[in-house]
PALUMLUM-182170 format. One record per atom (N, C-alpha, C, O): residue in three letters; atom name; z, x negated, y negated. Coordinates in nm, 4 decimals. Each point is the difference from the previous one (the first is absolute). Example, Ala and Ser with C-alpha at 12.3 -4.5 7.8 and 13.67 -1.06 7.14 Angstrom:
% PALUMLUM-182170
    aa   at         zz         xx         yy
   ALA    N     0.7800    -1.3190     0.5690
   ALA   CA     0.0000     0.0890    -0.1190
   ALA    C     0.0000    -0.0900    -0.1200
   ALA    O     0.0665    -0.1036     0.0019
   SER    N    -0.1385     0.1386    -0.1069
   SER   CA     0.0060    -0.0820    -0.1190
   SER    C     0.0730     0.0770    -0.1090
   SER    O     0.0169    -0.0509    -0.1108
***
This chain:
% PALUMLUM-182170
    aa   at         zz         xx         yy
   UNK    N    15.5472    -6.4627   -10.4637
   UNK   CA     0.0065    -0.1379    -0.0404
   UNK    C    -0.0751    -0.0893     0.0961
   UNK    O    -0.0513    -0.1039    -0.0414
   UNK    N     0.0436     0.1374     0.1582
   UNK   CA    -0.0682    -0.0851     0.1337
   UNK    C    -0.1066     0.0332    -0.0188
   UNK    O    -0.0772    -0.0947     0.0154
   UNK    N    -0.0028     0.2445    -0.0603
   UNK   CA    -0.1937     0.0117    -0.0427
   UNK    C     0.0207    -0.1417    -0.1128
   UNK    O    -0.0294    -0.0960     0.0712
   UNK    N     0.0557     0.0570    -0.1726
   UNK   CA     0.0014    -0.0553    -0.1241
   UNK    C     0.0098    -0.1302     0.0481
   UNK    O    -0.0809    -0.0715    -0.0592
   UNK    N     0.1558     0.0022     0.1541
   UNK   CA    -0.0051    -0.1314     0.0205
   UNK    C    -0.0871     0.0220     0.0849
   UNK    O    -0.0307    -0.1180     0.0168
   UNK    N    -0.0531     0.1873     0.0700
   UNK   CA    -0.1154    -0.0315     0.1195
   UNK    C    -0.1236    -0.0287    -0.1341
   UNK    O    -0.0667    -0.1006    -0.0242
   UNK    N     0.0727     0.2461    -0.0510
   UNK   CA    -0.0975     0.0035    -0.0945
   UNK    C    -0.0518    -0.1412    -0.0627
   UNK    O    -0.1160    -0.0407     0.0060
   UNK    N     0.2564    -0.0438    -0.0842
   UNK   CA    -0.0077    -0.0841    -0.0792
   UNK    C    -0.0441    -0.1172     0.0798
   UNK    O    -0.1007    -0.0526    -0.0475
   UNK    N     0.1452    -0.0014     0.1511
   UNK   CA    -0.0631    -0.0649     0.1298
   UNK    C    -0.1008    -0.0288     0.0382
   UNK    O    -0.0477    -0.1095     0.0297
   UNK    N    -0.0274     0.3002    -0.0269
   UNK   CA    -0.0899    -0.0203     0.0529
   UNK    C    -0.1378    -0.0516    -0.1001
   UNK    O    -0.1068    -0.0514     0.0333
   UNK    N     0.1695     0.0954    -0.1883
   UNK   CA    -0.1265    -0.0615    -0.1132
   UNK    C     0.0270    -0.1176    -0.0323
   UNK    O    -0.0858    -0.0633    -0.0616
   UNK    N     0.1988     0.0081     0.0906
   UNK   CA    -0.0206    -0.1796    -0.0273
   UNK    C     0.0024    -0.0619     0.1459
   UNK    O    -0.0075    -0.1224     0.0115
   UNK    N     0.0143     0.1765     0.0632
   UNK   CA    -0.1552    -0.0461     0.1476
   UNK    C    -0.0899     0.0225    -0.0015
   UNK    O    -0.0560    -0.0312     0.1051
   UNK    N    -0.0376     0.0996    -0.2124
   UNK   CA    -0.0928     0.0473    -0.0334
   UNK    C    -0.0902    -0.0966    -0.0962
   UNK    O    -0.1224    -0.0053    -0.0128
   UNK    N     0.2298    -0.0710    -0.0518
   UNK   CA    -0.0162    -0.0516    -0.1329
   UNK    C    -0.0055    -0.1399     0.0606
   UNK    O    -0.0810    -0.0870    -0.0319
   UNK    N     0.1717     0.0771     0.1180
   UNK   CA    -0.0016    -0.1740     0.0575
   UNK    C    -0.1073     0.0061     0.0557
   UNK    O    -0.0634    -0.1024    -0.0252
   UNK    N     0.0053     0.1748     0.0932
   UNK   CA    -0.1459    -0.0437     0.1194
   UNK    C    -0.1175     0.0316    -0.0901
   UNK    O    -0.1099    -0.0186     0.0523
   UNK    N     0.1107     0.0630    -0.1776
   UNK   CA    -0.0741     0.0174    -0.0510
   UNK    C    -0.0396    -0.1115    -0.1338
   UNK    O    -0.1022    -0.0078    -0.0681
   UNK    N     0.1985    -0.0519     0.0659
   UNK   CA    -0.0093    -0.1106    -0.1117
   UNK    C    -0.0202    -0.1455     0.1119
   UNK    O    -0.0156    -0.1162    -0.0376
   UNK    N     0.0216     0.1647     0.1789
   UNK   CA     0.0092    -0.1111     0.0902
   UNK    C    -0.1694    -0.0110     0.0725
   UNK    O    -0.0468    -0.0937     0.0646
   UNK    N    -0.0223     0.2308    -0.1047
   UNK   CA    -0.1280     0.0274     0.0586
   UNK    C    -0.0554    -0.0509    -0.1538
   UNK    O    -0.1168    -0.0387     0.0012
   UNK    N     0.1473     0.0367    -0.0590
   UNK   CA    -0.0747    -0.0475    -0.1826
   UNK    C    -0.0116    -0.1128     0.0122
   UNK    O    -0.1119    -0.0511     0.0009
   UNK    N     0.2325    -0.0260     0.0130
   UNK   CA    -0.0030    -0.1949    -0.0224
   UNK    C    -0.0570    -0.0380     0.1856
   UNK    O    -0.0677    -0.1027    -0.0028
   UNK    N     0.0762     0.1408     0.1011
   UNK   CA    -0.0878    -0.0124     0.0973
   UNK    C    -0.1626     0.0707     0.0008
   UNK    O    -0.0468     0.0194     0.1122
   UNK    N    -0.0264     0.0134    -0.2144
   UNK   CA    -0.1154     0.0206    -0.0297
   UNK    C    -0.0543    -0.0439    -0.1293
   UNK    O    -0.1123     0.0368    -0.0344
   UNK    N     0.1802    -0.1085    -0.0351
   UNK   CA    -0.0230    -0.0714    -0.1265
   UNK    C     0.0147    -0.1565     0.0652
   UNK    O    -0.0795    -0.0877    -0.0339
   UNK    N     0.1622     0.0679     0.1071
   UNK   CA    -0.0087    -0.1220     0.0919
   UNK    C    -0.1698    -0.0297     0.0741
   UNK    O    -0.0703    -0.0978    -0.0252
   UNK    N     0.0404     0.1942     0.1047
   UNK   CA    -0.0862     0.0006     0.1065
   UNK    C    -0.1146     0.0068    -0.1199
   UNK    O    -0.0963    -0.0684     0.0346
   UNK    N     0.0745     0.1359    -0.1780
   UNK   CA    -0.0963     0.0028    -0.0570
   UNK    C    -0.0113    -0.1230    -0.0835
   UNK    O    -0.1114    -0.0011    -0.0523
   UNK    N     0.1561    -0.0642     0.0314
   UNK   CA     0.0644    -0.1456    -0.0769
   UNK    C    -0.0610    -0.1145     0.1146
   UNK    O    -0.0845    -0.0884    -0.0138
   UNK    N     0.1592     0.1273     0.1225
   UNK   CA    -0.0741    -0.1450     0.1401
   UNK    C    -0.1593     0.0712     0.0032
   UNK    O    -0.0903    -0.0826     0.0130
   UNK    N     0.0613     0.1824    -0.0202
   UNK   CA    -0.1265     0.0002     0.0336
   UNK    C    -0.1012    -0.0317    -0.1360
   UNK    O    -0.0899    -0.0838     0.0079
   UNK    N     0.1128     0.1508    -0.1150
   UNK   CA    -0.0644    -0.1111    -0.1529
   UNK    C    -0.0173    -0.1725     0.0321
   UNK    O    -0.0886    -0.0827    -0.0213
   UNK    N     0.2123     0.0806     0.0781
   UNK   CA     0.0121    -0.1625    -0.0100
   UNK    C    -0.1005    -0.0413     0.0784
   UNK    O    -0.0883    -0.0763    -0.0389
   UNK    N     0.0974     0.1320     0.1716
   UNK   CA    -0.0964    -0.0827     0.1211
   UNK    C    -0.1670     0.0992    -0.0882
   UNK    O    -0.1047    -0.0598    -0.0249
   UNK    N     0.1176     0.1466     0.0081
   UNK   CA    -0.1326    -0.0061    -0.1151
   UNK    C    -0.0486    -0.1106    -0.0741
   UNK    O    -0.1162    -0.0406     0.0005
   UNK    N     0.2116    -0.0057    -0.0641
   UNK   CA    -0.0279    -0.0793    -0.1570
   UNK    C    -0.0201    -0.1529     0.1504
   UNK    O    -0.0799    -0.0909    -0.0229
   UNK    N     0.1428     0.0909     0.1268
   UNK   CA    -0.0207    -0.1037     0.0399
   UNK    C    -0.0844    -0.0178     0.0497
   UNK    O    -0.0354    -0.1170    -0.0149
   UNK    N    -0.0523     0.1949     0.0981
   UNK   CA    -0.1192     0.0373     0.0907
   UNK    C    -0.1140    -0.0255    -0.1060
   UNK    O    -0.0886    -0.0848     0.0109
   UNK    N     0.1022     0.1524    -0.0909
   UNK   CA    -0.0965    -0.0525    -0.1598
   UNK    C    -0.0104    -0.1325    -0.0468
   UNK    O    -0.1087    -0.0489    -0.0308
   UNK    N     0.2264    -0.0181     0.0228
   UNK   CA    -0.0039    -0.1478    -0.0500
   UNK    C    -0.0446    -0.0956     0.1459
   UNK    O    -0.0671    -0.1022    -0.0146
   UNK    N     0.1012     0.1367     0.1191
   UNK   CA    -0.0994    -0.0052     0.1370
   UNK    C    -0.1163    -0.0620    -0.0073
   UNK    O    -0.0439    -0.1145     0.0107
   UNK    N    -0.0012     0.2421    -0.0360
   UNK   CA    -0.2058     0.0462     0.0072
   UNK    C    -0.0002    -0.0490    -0.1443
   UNK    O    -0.1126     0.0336    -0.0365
   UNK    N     0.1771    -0.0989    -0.0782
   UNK   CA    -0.0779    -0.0386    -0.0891
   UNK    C     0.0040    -0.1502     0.0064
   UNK    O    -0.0710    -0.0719    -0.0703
   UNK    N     0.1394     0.0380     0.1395
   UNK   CA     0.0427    -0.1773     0.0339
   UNK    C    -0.1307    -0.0502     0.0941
   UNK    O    -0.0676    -0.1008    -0.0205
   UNK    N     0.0477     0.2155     0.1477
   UNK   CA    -0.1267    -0.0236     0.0668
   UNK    C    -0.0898     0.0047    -0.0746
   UNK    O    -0.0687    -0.1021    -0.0031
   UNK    N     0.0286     0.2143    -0.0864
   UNK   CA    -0.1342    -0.0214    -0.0662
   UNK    C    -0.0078    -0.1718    -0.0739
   UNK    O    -0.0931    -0.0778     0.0212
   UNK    N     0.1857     0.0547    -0.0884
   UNK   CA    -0.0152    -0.1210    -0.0966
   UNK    C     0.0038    -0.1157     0.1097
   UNK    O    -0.0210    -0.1167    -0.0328
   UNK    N     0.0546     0.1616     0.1925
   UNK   CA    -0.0296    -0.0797     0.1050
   UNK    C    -0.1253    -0.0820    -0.0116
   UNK    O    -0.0309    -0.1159    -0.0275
   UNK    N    -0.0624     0.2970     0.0813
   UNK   CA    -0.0714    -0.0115     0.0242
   UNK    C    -0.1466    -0.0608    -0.1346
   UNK    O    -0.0999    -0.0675     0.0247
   UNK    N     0.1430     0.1221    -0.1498
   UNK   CA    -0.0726    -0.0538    -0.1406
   UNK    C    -0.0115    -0.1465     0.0032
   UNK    O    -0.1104    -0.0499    -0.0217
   UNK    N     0.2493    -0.0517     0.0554
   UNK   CA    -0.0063    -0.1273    -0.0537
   UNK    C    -0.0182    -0.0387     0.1197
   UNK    O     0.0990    -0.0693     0.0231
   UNK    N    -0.2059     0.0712     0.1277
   UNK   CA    -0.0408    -0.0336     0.0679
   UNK    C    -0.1269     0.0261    -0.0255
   UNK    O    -0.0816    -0.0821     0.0420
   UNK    N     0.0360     0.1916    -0.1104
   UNK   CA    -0.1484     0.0331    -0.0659
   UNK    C    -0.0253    -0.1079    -0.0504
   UNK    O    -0.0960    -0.0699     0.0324
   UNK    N     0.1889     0.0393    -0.1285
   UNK   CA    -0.0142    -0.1018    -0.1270
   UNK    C    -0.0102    -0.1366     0.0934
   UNK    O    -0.1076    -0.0595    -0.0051
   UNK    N     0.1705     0.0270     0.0563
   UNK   CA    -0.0064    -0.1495     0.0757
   UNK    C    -0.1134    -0.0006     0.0702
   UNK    O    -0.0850    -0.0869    -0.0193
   UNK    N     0.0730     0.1646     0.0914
   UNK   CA    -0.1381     0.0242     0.0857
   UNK    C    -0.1526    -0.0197    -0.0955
   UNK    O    -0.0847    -0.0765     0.0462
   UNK    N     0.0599     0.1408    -0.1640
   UNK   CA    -0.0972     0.0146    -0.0883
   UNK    C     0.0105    -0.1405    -0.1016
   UNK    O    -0.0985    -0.0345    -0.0652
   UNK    N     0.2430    -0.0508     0.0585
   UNK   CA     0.0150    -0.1075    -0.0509
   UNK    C    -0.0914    -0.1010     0.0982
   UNK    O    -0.1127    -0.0472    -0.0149
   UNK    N     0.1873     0.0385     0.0952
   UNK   CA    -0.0780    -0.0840     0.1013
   UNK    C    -0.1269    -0.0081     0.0153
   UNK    O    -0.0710    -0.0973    -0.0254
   UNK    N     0.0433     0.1888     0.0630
   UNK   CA    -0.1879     0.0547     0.0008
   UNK    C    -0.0470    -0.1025    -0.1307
   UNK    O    -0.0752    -0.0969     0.0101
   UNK    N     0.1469     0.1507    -0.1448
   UNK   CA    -0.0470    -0.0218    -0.0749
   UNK    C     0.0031    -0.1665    -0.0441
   UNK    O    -0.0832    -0.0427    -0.0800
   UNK    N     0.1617    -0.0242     0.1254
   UNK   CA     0.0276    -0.1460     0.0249
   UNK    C    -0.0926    -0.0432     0.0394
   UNK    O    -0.0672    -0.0835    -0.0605
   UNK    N     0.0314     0.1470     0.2128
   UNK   CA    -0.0650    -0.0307     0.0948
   UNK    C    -0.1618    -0.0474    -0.0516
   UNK    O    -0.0657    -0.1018     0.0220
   UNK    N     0.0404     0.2132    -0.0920
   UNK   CA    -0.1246     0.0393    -0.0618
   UNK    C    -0.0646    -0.0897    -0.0945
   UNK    O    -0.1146    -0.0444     0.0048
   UNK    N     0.2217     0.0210    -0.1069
   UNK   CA    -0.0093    -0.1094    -0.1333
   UNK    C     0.0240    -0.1487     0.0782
   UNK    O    -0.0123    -0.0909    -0.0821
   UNK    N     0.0354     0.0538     0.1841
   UNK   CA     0.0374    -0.0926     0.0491
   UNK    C    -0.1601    -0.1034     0.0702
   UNK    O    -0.0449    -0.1147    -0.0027
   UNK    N     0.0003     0.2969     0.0773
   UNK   CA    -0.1255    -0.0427     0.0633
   UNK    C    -0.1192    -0.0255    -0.1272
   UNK    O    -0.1088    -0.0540     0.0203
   UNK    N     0.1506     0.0997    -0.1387
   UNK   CA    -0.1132     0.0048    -0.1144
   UNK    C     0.0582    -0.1311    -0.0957
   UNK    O    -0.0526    -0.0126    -0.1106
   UNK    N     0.1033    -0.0337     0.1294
   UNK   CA     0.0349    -0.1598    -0.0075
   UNK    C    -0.0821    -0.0486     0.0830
   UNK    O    -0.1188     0.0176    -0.0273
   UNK    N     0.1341    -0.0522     0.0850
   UNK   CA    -0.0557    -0.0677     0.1446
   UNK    C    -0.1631     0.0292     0.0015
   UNK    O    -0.0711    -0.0740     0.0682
   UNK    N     0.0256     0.1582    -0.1270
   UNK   CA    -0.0901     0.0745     0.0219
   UNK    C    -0.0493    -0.0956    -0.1603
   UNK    O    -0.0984    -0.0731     0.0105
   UNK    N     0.1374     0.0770    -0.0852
   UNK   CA    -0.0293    -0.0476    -0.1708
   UNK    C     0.0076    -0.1990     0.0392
   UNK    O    -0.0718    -0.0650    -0.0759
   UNK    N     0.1418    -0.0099     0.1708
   UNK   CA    -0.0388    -0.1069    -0.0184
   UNK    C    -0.0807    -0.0085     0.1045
   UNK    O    -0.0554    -0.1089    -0.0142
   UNK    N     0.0022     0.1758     0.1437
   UNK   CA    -0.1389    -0.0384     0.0744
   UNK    C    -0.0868     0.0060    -0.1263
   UNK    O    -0.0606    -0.1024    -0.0318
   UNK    N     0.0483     0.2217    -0.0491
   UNK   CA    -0.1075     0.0170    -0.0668
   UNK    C    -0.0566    -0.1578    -0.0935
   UNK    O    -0.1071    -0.0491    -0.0354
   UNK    N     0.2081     0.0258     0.0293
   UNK   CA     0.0265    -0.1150    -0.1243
   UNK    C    -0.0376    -0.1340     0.0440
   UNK    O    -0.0628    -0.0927    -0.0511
   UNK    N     0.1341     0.1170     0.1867
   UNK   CA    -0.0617    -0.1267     0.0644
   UNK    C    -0.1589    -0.0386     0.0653
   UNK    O    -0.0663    -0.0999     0.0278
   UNK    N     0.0541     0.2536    -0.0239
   UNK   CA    -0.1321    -0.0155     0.0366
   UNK    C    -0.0952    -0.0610    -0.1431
   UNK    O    -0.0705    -0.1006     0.0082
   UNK    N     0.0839     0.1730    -0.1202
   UNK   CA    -0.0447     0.0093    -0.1163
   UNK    C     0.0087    -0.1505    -0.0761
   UNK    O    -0.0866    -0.0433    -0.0761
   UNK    N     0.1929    -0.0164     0.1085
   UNK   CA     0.0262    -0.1068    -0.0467
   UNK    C    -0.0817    -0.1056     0.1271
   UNK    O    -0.0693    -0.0882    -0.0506
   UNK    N     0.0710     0.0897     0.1556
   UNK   CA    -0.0657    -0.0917     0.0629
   UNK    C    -0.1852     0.0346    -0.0540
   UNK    O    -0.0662    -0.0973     0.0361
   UNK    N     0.0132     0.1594    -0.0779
   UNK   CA    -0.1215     0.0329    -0.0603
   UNK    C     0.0040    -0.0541    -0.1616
   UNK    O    -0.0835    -0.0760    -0.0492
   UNK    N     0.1722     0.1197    -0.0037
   UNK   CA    -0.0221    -0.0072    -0.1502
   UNK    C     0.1824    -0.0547    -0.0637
   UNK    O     0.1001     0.0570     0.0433
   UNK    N    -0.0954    -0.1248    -0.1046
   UNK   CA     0.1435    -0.0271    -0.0903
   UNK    C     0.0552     0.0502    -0.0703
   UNK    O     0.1224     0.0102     0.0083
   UNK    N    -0.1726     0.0255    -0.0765
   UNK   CA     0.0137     0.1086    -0.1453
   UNK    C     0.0341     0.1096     0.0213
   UNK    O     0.0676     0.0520    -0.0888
   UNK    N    -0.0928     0.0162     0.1916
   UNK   CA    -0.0230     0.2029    -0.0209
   UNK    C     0.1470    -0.0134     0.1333
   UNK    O     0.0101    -0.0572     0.1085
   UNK    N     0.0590     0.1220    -0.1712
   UNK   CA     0.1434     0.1165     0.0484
   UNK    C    -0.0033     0.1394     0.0429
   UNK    O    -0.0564     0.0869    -0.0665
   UNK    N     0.1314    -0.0589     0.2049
   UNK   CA     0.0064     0.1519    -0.0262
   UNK    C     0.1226     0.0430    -0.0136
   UNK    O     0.0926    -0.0444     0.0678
   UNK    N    -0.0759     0.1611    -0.1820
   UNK   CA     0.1882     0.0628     0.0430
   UNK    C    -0.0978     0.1190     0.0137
   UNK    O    -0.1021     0.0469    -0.0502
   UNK    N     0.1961    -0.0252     0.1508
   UNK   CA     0.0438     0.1422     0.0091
   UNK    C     0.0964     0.1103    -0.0464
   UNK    O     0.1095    -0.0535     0.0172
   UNK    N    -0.0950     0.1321    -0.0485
   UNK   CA     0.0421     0.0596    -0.0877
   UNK    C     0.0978     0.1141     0.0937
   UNK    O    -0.0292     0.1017     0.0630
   UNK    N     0.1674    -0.1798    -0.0910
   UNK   CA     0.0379     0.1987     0.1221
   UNK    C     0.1360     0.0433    -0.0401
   UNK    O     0.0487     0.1025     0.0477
***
C-alpha cells in the first residue's frame, strides 16, 4: 500500500511541474510575441518618422522653389513692363 501512495505521488508531482513548465513557457512565449509585435510597431513608427520628415523636407524645398519663381515671374514683368505695357509673363509651374 506504501509502493501505491509513493507511486500515485510521485505521477501527480509529475503532473504538477509539468503543467507548471507548460503555462511558464506559454507565458515566456506570449511576452516574447508581444515585445515582437512591439519592437515591430517600433521600427514602423520610426520609418513613418523618418517618411513625414522626407515629406516636410521636399515640401519646403518645394515652397522654397515656387516661391523663388514668383519672385523670379514679377522681376521679369517688371522689367518687361518698364520697356513695353502690354506684354505679361506667367510662368507656368
Amino acid at each position: 500500500m506504501k509502493k501505491g501512495f509513493v507511486l500515485i505521488s510521485t505521477l501527480a508531482l509529475i503532473v504538477i511541474l509539468s503543467l507548471l513548465i507548460l503555462l511558464i513557457s506559454r507565458t515566456l512565449y506570449t511576452d516574447s510575441l508581444k515585445t515582437n509585435i512591439f519592437s515591430n510597431s517600433v521600427e514602423k513608427r520610426i520609418e513613418l518618422i523618418n517618411i513625414e520628415k522626407l515629406l516636410i523636407d521636399s515640401l519646403n524645398k518645394n515652397s522654397d522653389r515656387l516661391r523663388d519663381i514668383k519672385i523670379a515671374e514679377d522681376e521679369i514683368n517688371f522689367f518687361i513692363n518698364s520697356a513695353s505695357k502690354d506684354v505679361k509673363i506667367f510662368l507656368k509651374f
